[in-house]
C-alpha positions as CSV (number, residue, x, y, z in Angstrom):
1,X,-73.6,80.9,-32.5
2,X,-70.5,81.8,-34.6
3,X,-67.2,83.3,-32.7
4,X,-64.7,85.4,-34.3
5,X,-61.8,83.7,-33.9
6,X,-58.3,85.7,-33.9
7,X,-55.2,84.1,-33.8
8,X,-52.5,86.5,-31.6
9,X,-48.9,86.3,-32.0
10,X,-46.8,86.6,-28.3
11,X,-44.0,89.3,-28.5
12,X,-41.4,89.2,-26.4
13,X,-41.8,92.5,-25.4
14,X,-45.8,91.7,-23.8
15,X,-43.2,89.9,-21.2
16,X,-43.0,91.7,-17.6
17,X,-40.5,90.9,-15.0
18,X,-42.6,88.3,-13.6
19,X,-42.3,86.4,-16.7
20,X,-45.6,86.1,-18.3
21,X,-47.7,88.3,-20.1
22,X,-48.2,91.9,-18.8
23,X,-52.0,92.3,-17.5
24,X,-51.5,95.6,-20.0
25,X,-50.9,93.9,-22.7
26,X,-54.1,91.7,-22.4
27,X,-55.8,94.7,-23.3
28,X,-54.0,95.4,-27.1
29,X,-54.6,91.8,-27.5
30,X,-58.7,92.2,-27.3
31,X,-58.1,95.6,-29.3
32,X,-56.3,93.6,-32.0
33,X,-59.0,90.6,-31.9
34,X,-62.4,93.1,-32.0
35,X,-60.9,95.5,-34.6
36,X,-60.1,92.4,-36.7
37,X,-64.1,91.4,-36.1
38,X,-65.4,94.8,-36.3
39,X,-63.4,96.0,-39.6
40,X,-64.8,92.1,-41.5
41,X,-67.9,94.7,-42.5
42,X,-66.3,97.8,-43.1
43,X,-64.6,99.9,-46.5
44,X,-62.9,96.4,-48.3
45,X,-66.6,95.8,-49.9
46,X,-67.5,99.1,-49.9
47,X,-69.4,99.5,-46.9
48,X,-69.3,102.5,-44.4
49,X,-70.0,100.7,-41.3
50,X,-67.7,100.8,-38.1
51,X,-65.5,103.0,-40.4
52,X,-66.6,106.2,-39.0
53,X,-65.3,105.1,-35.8
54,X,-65.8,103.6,-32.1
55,X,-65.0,104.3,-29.3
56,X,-64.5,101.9,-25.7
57,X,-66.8,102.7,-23.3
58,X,-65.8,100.3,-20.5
59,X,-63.4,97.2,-20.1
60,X,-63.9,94.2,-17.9
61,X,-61.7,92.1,-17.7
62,X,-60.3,88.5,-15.1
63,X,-57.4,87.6,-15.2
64,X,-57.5,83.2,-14.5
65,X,-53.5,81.9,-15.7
66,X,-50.9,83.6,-16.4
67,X,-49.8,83.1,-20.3
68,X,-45.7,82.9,-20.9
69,X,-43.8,83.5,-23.7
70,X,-44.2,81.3,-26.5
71,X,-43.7,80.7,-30.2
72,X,-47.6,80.0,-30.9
73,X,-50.5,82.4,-31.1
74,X,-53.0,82.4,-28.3
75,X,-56.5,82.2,-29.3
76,X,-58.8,85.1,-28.8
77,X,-62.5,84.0,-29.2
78,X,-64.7,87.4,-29.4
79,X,-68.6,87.3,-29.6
80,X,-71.3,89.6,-29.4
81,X,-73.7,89.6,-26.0
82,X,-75.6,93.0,-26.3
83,X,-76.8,94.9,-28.9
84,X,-78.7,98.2,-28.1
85,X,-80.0,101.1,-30.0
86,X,-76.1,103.1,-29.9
87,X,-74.0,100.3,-27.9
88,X,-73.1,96.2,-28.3
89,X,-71.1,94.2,-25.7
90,X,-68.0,92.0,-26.7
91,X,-67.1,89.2,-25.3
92,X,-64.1,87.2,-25.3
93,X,-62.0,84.6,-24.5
94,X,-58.1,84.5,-24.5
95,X,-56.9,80.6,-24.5
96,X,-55.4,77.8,-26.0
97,X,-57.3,74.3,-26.5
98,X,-56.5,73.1,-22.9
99,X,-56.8,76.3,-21.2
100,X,-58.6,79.8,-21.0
101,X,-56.3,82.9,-19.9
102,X,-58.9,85.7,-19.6
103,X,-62.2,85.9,-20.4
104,X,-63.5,90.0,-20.9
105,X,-66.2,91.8,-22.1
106,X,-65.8,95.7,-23.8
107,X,-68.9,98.0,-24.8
108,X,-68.5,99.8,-27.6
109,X,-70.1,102.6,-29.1
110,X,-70.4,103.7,-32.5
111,X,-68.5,107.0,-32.8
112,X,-69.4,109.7,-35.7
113,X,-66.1,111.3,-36.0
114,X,-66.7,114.2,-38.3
115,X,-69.9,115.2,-35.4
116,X,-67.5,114.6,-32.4
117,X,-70.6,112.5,-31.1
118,X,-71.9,108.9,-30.2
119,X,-74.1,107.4,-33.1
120,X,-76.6,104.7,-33.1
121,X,-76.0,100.9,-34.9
122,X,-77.0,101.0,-38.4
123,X,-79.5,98.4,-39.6
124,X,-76.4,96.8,-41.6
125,X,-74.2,97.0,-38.4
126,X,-76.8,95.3,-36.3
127,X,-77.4,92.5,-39.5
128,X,-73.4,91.8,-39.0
129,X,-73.9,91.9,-35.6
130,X,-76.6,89.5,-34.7
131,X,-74.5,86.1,-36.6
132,X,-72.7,86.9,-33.8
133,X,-74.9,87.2,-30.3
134,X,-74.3,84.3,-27.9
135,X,-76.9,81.4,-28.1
136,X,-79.9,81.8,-26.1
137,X,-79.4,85.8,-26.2
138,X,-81.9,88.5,-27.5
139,X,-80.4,91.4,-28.8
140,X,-81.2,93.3,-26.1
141,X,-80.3,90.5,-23.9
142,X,-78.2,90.8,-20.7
143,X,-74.4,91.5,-20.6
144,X,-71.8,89.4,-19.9
């Protein structure tokens, strides 16, 4: 199974008074990760895919240490436990080698902008896609 593997950068300002990392700003930092991952198919060579848009159609999302300021990236993992006809599940993992922050799972849906409508997954989408499904899971497997 290959993992999309996104190196994040802490910014001082993710801080909250408590110290560590806003649960907030957990979010931006698995927006960053799958628009990283989802953008490796899209206009540089050409291709159309995931460049007509997406949009989030649910967040989950536990919380397991909190992660402090530091000078070194944190580690988001991201890989793909659904695909269906006009939806695919994201997973991820937030963490460092000796630890895991959060672990989360988003489902997207391929957006048409122009029609103001859902879409389904193009046969080149689901190709991309499927490198990246989680061992031992169909595409139309369960969701994480």
């Amino acid at each position: 199974m290959a993992r999309h593997i996104y190196r994040c950068p802490l910014r001082w300002s993710d801080m909250d008074a408590f110290g560590h990392v806003n649960n907030v700003v957990f979010l931006r930092y698995l927006e960053e990760a799958r628009i990283d991952f989802m953008f490796r198919l899209a206009p540089g060579d050409g291709s159309p895919s995931f460049s007509g848009g997406s949009v989030v159609a649910r967040h989950e999302i536990d919380y397991l240490r909190p992660l402090v300021h530091r000078h070194e990236p944190v580690t988001v993992e991201s890989w793909v436990t659904k695909i269906g006809a006009a939806s695919l599940t994201i997973a991820y993992e937030i963490k460092d080698p000796e630890q895991v922050y959060v672990r989360a799972s988003t489902v997207v849906v391929p957006f048409d902008l122009e029609a103001q409508r859902p879409r389904r997954i193009s046969d080149e989408e689901r190709e991309f896609l499927q490198e990246y499904v989680d061992d031992g899971m169909s595409s139309e497997g369960a969701a994480a």
